[in-house]
C-alpha positions as CSV (number, residue, x, y, z in Angstrom):
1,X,-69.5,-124.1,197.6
2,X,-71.3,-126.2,195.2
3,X,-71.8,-123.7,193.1
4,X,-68.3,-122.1,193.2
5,X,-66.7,-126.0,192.4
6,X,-69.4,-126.2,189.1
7,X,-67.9,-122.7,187.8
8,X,-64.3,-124.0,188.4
9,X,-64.8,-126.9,186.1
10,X,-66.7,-125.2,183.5
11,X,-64.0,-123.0,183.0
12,X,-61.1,-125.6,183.1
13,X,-62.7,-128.6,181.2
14,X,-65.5,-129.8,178.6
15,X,-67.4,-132.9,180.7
16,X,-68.4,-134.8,178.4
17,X,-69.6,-138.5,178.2
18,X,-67.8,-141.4,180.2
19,X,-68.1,-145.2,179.3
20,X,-67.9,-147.9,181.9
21,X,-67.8,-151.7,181.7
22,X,-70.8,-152.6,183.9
23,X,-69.3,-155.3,186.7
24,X,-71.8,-158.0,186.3
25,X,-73.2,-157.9,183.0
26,X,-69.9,-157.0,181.2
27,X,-71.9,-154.7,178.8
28,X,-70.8,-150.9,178.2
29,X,-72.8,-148.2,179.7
30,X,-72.6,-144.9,178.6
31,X,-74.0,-142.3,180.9
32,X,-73.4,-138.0,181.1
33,X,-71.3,-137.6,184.4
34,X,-73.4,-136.1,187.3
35,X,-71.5,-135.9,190.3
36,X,-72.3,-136.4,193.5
37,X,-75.9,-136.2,192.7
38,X,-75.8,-139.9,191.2
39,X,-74.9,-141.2,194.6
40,X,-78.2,-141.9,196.5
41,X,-76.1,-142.5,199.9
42,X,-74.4,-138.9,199.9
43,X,-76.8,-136.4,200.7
44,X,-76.0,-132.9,199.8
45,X,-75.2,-131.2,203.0
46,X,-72.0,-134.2,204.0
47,X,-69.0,-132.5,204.8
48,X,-67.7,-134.3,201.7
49,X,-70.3,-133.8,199.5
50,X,-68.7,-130.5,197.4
51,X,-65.0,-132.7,196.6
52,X,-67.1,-136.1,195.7
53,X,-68.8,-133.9,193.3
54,X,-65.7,-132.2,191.9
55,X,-63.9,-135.9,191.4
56,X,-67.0,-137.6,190.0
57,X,-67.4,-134.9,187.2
58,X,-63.9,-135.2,186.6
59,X,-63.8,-138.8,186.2
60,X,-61.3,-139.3,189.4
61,X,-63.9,-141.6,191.4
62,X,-67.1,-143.5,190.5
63,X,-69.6,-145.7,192.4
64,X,-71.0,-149.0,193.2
65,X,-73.4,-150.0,189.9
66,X,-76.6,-151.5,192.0
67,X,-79.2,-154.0,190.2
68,X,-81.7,-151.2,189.8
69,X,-79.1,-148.5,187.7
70,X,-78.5,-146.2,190.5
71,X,-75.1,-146.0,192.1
72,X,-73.9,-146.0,196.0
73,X,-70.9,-143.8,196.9
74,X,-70.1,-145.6,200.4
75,X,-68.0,-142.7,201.7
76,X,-67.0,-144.2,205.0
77,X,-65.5,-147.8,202.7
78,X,-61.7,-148.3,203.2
79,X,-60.4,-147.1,199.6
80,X,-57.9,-150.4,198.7
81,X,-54.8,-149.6,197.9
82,X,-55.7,-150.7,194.1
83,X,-58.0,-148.0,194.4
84,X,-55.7,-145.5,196.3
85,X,-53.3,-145.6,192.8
86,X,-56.8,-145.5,190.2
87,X,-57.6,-142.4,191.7
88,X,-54.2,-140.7,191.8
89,X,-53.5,-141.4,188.0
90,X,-56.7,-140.3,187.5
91,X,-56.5,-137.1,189.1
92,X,-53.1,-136.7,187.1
93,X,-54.8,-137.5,184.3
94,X,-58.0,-134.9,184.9
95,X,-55.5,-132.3,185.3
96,X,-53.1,-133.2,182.0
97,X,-50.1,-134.1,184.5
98,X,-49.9,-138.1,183.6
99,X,-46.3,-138.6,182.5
100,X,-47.6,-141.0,180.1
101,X,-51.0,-142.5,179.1
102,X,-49.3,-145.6,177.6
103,X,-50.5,-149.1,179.1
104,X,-47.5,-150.7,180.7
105,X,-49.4,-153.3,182.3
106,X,-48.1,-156.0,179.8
107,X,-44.5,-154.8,180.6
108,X,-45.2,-156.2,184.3
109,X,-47.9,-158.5,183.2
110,X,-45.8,-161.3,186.0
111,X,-45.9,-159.0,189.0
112,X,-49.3,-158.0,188.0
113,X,-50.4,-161.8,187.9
114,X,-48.4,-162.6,190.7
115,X,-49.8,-160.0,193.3
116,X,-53.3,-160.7,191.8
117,X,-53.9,-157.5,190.7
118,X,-57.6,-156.5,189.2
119,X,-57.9,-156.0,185.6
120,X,-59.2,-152.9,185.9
121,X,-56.8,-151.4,188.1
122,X,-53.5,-152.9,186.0
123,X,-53.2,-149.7,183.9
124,X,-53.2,-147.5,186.8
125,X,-50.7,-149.8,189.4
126,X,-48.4,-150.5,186.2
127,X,-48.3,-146.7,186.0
128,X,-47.0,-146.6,189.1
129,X,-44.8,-149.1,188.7
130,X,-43.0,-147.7,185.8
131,X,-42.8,-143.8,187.3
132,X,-41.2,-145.3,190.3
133,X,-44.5,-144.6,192.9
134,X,-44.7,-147.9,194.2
135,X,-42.6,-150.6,193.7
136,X,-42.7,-154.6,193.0
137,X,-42.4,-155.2,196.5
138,X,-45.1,-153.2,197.8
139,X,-47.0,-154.6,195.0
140,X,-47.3,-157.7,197.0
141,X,-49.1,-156.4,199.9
142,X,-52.0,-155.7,197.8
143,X,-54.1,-158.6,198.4
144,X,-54.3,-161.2,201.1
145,X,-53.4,-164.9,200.5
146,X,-56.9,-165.4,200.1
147,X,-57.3,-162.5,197.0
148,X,-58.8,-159.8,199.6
149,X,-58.2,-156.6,198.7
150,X,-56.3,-154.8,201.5
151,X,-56.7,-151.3,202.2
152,X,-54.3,-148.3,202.1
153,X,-53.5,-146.6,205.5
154,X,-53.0,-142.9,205.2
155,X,-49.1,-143.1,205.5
156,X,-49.0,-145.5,202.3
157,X,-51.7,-143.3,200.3
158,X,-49.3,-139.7,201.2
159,X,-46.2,-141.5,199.8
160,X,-47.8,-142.5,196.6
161,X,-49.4,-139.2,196.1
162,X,-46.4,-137.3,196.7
163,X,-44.6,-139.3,195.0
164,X,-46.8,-139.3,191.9
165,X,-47.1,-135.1,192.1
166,X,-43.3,-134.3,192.9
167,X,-41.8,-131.9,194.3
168,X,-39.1,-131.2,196.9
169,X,-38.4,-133.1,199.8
170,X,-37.1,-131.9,203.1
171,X,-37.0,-132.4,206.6
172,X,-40.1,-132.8,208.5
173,X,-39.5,-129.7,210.4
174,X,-43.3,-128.1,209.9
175,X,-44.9,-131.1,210.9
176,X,-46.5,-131.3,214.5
177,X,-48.7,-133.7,214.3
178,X,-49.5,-135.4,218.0
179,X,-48.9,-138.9,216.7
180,X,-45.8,-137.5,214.7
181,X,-43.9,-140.9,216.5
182,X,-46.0,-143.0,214.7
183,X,-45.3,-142.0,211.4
184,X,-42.3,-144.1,209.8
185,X,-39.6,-141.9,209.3
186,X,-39.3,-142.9,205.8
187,X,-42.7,-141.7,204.8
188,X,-42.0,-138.4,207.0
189,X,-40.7,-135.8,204.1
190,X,-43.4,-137.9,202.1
191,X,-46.2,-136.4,204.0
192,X,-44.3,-132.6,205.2
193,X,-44.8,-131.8,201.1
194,X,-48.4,-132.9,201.2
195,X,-48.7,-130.6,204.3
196,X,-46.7,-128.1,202.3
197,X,-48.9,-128.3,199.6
198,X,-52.2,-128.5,201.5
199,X,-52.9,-131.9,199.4
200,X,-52.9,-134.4,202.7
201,X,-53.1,-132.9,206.8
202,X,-54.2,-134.3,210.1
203,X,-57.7,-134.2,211.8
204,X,-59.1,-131.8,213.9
205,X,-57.4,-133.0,216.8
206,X,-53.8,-132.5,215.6
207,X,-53.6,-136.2,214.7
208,X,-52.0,-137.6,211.1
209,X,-53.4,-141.0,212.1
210,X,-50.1,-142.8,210.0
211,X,-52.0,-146.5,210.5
212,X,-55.9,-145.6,210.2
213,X,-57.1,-146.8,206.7
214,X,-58.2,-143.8,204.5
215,X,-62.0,-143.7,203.6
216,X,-63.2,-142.8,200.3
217,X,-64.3,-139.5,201.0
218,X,-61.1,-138.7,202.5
219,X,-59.9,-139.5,199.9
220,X,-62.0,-137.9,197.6
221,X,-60.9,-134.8,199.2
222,X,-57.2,-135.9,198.4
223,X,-57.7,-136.8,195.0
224,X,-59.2,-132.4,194.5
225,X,-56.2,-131.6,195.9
226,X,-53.8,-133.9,193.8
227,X,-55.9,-132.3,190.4
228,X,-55.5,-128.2,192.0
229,X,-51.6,-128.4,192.7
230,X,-50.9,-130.6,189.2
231,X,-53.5,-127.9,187.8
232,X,-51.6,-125.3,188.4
233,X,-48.2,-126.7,187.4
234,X,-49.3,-127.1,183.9
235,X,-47.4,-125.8,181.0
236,X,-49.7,-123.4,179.3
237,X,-48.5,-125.3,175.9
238,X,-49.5,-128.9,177.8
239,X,-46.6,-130.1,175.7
240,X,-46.6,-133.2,178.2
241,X,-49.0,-136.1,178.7
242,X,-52.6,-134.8,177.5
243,X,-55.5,-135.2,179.7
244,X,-57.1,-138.3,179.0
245,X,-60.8,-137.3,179.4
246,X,-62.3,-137.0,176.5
247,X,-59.8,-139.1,174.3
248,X,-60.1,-141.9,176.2
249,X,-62.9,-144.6,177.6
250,X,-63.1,-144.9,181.2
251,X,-63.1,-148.4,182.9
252,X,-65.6,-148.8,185.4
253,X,-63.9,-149.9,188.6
254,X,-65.7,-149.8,192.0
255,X,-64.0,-146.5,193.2
């Protein structure tokens, strides 16, 4: 499986060199992208090991710097919803789908401010903001009184990612999930396209799990999918938004 991912992205993109801002010390660190093999907390045969790998290479995810240089996946953390929106625009952007690769995040520098949004994540949630994936009022639930970071349930992550892929919406007709009651109705034709698409389903039980938070593996997983289905949507001519990687830097963020 390993293997068969590494042929994929040799045929679909040049991996070059990403730069990232290093949390404490503030300093740029330049280092050749690995994959999962840079995580010292992932070990090769997790069930997750082969998507981590294809997102890290890509740029979609990174890990937790730690004070000797190595880095920490943590595939069973809650992904916060700042991080649920990095990792979508950043599997748009891995695949040449983004709409844009402008910065808007002075355009909504007083939500930003006012929902205490990271630095490093303002590029990617005013993304969102502008292409109409989230919206100001959502924005607000993104960190506790106290400046916690909350984290996105699976329902919330499947709107956002549909949202930010596209496609047509219709009834919820092919879902059967056992816990379909628990799933707003709102967010239902939200997650039938993932399920359409093969980008978001439930576990091995039938489940959906609407309220659970989603991990960073899962997401992981999400974030291959997002890339394949924008992948294969792209005009030949890529007249739209480049792919960033390569012509841009890559801010480190704890994803």
């Amino acid at each position: 499986m390993k293997n068969y991912m590494s042929a994929i992205l040799i045929s679909l993109l040049i991996i070059g060199m990403a730069s990232f801002a290093n949390l404490s010390g503030g300093s740029a660190d330049v280092y050749a992208a690995t994959g999962a093999a840079a995580f010292i907390d992932l070990p090769e045969d997790h069930w997750g090991y082969a998507f981590v790998d294809f997102a890290a290479i890509n740029g979609i995810i990174s890990g937790y710097a730690m004070s000797d240089g190595r880095f920490k996946f943590m595939p069973e953390n809650s992904v916060s919803k700042e991080e649920a929106l990095t990792m979508i625009y950043r599997a748009l952007g891995a695949s040449g789908k983004l709409q844009s690769i402008e910065d808007f995040s002075a355009e909504y520098q007083t939500v930003l401010d006012g929902s205490r949004i990271a630095p490093w994540a303002r590029k990617f949630i005013a993304y969102g903001l502008k292409y109409k994936i989230l919206s100001e009022e959502e924005l607000k639930s993104f960190t506790t009184a106290e400046g916690t970071r909350v984290p996105a349930t699976r329902e919330q992550a499947a709107i956002w990612t549909a949202k930010a892929i596209g496609g047509n919406l219709t009834t919820a007709t092919a879902l059967s999930y056992s816990d379909i009651s628990s799933i707003s109705t709102d967010a239902l034709p939200y997650i039938e396209l993932l399920y359409r698409l093969d980008v978001m389903k439930g576990d091995t039980l039938g489940r959906f799990l609407p309220k659970a938070n989603i991990k960073r593996v899962e997401f992981a997983k999400v974030a291959n999918r997002i890339f394949t289905v924008a992948k294969i949507t792209t005009d030949d001519s890529n007249n739209g938004a480049a792919s960033y990687r390569g012509n841009i830097a890559f801010v480190y963020s704890p994803l």
